[in-house]
N, C-alpha and C positions, 0 to 999 in steps of 0.2 A: 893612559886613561882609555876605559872602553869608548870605541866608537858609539856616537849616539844613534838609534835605530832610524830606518830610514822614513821618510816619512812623505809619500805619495801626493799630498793633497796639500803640503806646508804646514806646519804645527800649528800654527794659531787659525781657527775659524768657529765664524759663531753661526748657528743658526736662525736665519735672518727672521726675524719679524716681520708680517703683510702688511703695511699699511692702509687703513681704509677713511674714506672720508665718513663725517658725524654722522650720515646716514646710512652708513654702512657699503657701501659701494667702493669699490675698487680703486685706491690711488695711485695709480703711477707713477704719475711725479714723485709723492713723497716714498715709491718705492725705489726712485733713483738715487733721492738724497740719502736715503737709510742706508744702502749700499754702497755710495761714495761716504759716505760718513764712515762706514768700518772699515773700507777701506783704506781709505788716511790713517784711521787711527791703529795700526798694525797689525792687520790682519793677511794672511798668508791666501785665505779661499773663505766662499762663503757654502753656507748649507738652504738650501731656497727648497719653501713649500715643505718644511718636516711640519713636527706639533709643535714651535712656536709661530711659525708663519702660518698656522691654523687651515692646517690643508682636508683637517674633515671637515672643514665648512667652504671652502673655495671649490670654485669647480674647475674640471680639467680644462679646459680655456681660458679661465684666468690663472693655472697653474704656469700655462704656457705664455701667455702674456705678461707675466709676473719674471718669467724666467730669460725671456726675451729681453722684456726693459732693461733688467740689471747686468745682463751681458753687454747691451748698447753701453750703459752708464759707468762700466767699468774696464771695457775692451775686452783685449784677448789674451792679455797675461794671466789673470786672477782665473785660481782656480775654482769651478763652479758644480758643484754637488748638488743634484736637485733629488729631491724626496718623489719615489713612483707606488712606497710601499701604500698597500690598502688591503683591508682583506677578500675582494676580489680580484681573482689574477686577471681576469679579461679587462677589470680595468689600468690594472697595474703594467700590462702587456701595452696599453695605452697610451702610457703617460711615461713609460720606458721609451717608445719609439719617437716620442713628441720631446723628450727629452733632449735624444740627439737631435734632430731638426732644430731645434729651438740654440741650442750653444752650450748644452754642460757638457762638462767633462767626464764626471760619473755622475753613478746615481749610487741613491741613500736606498737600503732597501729594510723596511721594519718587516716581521716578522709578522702574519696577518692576525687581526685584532677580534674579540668577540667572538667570533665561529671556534676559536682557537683548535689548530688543527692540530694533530699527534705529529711527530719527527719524521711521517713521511711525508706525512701532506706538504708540512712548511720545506722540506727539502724539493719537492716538484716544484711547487710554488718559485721558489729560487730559481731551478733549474730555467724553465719556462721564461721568466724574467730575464736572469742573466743572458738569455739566447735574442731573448729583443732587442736587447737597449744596443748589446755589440759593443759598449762602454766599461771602463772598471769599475768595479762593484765596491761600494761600503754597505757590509750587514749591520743593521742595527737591533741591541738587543735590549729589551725595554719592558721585560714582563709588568711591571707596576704597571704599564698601560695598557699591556697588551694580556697579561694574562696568560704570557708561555712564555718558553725560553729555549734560546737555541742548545740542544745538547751537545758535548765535545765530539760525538761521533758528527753530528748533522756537520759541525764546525768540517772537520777533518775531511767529509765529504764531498764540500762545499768547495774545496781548495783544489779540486782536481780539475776546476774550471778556471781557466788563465783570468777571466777578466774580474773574480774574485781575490780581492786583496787587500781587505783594511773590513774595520768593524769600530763599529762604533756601541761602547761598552755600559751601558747606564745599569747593569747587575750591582755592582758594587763590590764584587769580590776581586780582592785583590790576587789573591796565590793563583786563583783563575784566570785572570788576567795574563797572569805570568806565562800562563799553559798556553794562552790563546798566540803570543808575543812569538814562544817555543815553538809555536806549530810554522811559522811565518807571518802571519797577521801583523800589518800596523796596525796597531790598538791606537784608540782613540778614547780620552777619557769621553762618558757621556755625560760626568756630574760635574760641576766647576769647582766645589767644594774636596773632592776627592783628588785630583789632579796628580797634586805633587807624590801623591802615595804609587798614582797610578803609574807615574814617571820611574817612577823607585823598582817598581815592578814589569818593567821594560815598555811601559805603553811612549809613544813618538810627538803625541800631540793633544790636544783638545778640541773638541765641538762646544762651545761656548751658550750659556743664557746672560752668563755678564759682562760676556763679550760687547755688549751694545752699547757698555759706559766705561769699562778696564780693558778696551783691546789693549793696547800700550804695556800695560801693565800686565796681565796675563802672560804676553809675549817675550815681556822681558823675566818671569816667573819663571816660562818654561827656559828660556834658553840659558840664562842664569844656575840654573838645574844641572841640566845638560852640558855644561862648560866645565861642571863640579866644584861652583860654589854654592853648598848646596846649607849652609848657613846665609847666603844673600838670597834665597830662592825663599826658604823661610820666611823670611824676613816680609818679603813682600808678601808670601799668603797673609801672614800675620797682620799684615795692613789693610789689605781687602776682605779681613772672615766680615766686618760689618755690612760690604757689598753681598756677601756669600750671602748673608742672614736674612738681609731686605730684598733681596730679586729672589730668591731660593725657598724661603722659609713663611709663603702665603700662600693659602689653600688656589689652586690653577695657575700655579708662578709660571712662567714661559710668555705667553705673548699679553697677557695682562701687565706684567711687570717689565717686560722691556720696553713695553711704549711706553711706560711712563716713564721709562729712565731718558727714552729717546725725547718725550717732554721736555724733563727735566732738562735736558741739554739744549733743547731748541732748535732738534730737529724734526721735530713735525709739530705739529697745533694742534693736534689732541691724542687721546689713549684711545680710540675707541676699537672695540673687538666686533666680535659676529656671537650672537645669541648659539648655545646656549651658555657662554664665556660669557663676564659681566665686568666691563673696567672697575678700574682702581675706584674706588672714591674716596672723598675730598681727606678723610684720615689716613686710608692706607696710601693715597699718595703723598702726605705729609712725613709719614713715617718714613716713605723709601726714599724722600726729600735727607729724610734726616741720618739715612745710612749712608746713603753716597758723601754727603760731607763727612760724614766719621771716617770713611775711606778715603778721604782728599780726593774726590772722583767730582764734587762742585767746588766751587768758590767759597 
């Protein structure tokens, strides 16, 4: 059987969710428990401060406050990937260096957003970045959000720098994927939905949004996969597409839908986001009430 691709950061991790209190303000306690929570439930690293931690409305102080507590709350094993991308590099040069100081092990880097630069720009961008943090690099590539995308050259350029080494994939193309795998890249699926495909096409792991209710279960998805029973690896997407459908499948899913899921479980005592994101309400949190039991993910 082939060796499974190696995989840098551990296969399973979700991008964590910020917790805030009802008035919008920064919780850290419940940023502890959200953390010990994925953690318990089989998670390899977490991802702090992307777009489900709603890091275009957080600022770099509580980026770093946020990145701190969950390092206290979980030690020094777990691996910790914090988001520095933005599409200011001076601030990204920022929240790179605050990153090491603070406790991650690497940093997440998206590709910068709205200004969206041409293949050289985002390649300096990197360059410049990767030279601050002095950390290993996940690129992430996210055009739905961002509005660009990393080309194979930029990719291939990118790799000439040691502490580049893993990406994180939400394109969707699979034979691409393959290329990226090809070139040396731990690929990282970025869609939860897509996963096993991406597995199939040499990607290592996942970056998770339903990670915050299926760690367990994701985990055992991918490894399952990866062992080559890859009819039991099925099996279990097959069980979770109704999680895929209710965390995935509603207009701003990411940090609207994981705190409700982290509701739902009873780890924290409300949903609430940062404007211009707007929680769940009282249906669409019924509804994702009522996916997670069709996933056996409630009681």
């Amino acid at each position: 059987m082939t060796a499974a691709p190696a995989a840098p950061f551990g296969r399973m991790l979700t991008a964590m969710a910020t917790p805030f209190h009802a008035d919008g303000t920064l919780d850290l306690d419940g940023v502890q428990r959200v953390a010990k929570h994925l953690i318990a439930s089989g998670h390899d690293g977490l991802v702090i401060s992307g777009t489900t931690g709603e890091s275009a409305t957080t600022t770099q102080e509580e980026d770093g406050e946020v990145l701190a507590a969950v390092r206290d709350a979980v030690g020094p094993d777990v691996h910790l990937v914090a988001g520095v991308g933005t599409n200011d590099t001076r601030t990204s040069l920022f929240l790179a260096r605050q990153a090491r100081e603070r406790g991650a092990d690497a940093v997440l880097l998206v590709t910068p957003y709205y200004n969206r630069p041409g293949q050289r720009g985002i390649l300096e961008h990197f360059r410049q970045v990767v030279e601050a943090a002095e950390l290993p690099v996940m690129l992430y590539d996210v055009p739905g959000r961002t509005g660009s995308q990393i080309a194979l050259e930029t990719y291939e350029a990118a790799l000439a720098w040691e502490p580049v080494i893993a990406v994180k994939d939400a394109v969707g193309d699979m034979p691409r994927a393959a290329r990226l795998a090809q070139m040396g890249y731990a690929v990282y699926s970025g869609d939860d939905v897509n996963t096993l495909g991406f597995l199939a096409h040499g990607a290592c792991g996942l970056v998770s949004v339903v990670g915050h209710a299926a760690g367990r279960e994701l985990a055992a998805m991918i490894e399952t996969f990866l062992a080559g029973d890859h009819a039991g690896a099925r099996e279990i997407y097959l069980r979770l597409m109704p999680a895929f459908a209710g965390m995935m499948g509603v207009p701003n899913y990411g940090a609207t839908t994981a705190k409700g899921a982290l509701q739902l479980l009873g780890v924290l005592d409300n949903r609430a986001v940062r404007s211009p994101l707007a929680a769940l309400d009282d249906e669409e949190y019924a509804d994702l009430r009522a996916a997670l039991t069709a996933a056996g993910l409630l009681a």
